[in-house]
C-alpha positions as CSV (number, residue, x, y, z in Angstrom):
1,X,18.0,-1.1,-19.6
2,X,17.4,-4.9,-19.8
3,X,16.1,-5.7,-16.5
4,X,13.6,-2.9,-17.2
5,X,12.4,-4.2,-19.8
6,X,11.7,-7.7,-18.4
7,X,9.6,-6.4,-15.7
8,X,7.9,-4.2,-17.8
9,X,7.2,-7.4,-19.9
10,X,6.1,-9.0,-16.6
11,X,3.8,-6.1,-15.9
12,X,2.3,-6.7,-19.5
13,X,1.8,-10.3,-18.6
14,X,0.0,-9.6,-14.8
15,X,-2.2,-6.9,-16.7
16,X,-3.8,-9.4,-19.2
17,X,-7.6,-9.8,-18.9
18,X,-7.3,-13.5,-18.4
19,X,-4.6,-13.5,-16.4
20,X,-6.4,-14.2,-12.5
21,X,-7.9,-17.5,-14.5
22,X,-4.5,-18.9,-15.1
23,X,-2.3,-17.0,-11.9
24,X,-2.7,-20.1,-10.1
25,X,-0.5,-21.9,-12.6
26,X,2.4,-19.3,-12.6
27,X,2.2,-17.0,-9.5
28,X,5.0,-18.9,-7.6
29,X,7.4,-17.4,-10.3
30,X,5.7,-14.1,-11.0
31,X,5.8,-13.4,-7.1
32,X,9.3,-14.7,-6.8
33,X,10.4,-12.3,-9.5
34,X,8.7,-9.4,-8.1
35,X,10.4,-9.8,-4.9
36,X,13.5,-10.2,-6.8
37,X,13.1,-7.1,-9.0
38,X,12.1,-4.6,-5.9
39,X,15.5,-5.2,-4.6
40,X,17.6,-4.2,-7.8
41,X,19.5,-0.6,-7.6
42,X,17.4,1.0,-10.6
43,X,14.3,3.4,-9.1
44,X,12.6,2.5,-12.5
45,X,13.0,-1.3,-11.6
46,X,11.8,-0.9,-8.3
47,X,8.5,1.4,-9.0
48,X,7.5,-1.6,-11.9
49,X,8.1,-4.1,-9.3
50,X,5.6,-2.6,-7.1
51,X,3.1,-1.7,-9.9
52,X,3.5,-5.7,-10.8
53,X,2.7,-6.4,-6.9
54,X,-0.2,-4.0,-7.0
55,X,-1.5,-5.5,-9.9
56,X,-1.2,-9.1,-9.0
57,X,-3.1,-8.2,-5.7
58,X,-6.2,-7.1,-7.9
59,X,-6.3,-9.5,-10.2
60,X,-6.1,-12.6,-8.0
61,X,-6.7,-12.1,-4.4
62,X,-7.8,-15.0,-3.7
63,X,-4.2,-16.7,-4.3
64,X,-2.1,-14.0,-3.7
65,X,-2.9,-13.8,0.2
66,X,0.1,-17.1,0.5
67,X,2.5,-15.0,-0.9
68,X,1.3,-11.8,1.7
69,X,4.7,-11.8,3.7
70,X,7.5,-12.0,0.9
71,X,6.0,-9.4,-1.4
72,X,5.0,-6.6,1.9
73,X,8.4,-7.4,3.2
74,X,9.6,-6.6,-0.2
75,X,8.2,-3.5,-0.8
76,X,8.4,-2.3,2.9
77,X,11.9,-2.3,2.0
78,X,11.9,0.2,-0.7
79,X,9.8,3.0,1.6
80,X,12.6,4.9,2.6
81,X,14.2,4.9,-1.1
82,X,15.3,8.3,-2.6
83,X,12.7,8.6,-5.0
84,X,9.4,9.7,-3.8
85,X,7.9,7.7,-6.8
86,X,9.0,4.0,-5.6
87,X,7.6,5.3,-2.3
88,X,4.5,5.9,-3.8
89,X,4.5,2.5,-5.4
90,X,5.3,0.5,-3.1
91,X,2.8,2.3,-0.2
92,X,0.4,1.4,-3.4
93,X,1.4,-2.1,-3.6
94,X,1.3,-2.8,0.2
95,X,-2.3,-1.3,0.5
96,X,-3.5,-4.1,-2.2
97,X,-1.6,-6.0,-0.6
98,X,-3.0,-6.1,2.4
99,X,-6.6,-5.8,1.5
100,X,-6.5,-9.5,0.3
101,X,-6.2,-11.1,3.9
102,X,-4.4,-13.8,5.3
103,X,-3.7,-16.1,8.1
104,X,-1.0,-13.7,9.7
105,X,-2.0,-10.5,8.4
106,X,-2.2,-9.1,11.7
107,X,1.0,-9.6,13.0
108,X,2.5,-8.7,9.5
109,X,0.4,-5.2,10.0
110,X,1.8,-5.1,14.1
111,X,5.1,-5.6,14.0
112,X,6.1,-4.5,10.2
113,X,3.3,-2.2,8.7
114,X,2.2,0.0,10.6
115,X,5.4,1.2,12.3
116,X,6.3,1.7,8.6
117,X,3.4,4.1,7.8
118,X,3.8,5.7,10.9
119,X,6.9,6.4,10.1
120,X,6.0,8.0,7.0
121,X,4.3,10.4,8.4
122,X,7.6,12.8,8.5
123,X,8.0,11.9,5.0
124,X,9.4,14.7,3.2
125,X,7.4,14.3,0.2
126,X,3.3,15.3,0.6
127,X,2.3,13.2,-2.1
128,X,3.7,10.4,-0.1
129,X,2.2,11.3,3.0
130,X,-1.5,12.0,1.0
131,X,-1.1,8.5,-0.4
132,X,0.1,6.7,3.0
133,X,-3.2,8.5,4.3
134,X,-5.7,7.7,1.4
135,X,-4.1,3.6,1.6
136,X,-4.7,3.7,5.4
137,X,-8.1,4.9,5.1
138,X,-9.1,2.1,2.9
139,X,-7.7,-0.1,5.5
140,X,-10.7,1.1,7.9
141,X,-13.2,-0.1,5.8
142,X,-11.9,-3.3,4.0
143,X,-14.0,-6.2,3.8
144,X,-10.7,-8.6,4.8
145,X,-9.8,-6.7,7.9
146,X,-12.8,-7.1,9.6
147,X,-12.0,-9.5,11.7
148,X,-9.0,-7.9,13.1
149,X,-8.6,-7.8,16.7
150,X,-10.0,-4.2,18.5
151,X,-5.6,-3.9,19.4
152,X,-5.2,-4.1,15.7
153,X,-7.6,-1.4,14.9
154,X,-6.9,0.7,16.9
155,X,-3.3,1.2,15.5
156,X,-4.5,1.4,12.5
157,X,-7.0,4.6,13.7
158,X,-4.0,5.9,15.6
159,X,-1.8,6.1,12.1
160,X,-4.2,8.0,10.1
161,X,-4.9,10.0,13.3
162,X,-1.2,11.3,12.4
163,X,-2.3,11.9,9.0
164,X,-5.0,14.0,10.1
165,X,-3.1,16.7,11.7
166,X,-0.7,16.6,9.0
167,X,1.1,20.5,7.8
168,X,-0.8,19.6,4.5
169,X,-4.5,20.4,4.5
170,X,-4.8,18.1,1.6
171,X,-3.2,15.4,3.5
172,X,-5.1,16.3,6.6
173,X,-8.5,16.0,4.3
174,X,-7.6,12.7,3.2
175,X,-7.4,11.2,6.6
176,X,-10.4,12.5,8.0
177,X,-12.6,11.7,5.3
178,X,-11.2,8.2,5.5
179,X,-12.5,8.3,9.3
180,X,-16.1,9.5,7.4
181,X,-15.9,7.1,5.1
182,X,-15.8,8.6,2.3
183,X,-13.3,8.2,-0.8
184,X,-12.3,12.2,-1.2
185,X,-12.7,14.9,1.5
186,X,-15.9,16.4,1.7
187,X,-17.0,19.5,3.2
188,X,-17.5,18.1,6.9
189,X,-13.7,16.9,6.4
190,X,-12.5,20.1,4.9
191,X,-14.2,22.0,7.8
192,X,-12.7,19.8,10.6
193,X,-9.2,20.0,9.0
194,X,-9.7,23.8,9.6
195,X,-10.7,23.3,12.8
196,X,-7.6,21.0,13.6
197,X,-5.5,23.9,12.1
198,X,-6.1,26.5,14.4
């Protein structure tokens, strides 16, 4: 498959050490053709378009905060595809995403993200639902949403809440040590998922 291969070659390109020195220079395009690429028919297409988003949002934060609306939008799109894989991805790719900041990242996360993820929360898939969970935990503690309004916050908290009486306990771990702070569940979140499950 052609177009495969070109965003596997863009993936390549994104995942070069030097790359964030030179993104400046070429990010217009690469974002342009992720954007592009999320939208084509193939599932494999789609998940490399969000591994190229996810990539880009780590290697150069710093510029890829201007093109914060185009590439979430993008890969909100793609949460309700058929393969739990691209779902993956692209909750993935909008967790990076939004961890770099910008000037409207609260309204983006309002009125687009987090009805989203809260909508995934009767994903049919738990690996989607554990990964929706772990990316909205990381939200609670990222250095560029601190200054989020207390409204904004306290949607996020009220997602992950959801998360935290998921059916899974492995899903229901994740949120609540996301509430503790930590990266995996510990015992104190193992013991109040049990708690939440009786």
């Amino acid at each position: 498959e052609l177009r495969l291969q070109l965003v596997q070659l863009l993936e390549s390109f994104v995942k070069l050490e030097g790359f964030g020195a030179v993104a400046h220079v070429c990010l217009d395009d690469v974002a342009t053709a992720a954007v592009r690429a999320s939208a084509d028919a193939f599932h494999a297409v789609k998940k490399c378009a969000a591994l190229v988003v996810s990539r880009l949002a780590k290697a150069c934060p710093e510029h890829v905060h201007l093109h914060l609306e185009p590439l979430a939008r993008a890969m909100l799109a793609n949460l309700r595809h058929q393969h739990q894989r691209v779902r993956r991805a692209s909750i993935d790719a909008i967790g990076a995403l939004v961890c770099c900041g910008a000037d409207g990242l609260e309204k983006l996360l309002t009125e687009d993200v987090l009805p989203a993820f809260l909508a995934l929360r009767f994903d049919s898939s738990g690996s989607v639902r554990k990964t929706s969970a772990k990316t909205i935990a990381k939200w609670l503690h990222a250095e560029a949403l601190r200054g989020l309004s207390a409204e904004c916050e306290a949607r996020i908290v009220y997602v992950l809440l959801g998360s935290a009486v998921d059916e899974s306990p492995d899903v229901a771990r994740v949120a609540l040590a996301g509430f503790l702070g930590e990266s995996d569940a510990g015992s104190d979140a193992a013991s109040a998922a049990a708690a939440l499950s009786l």
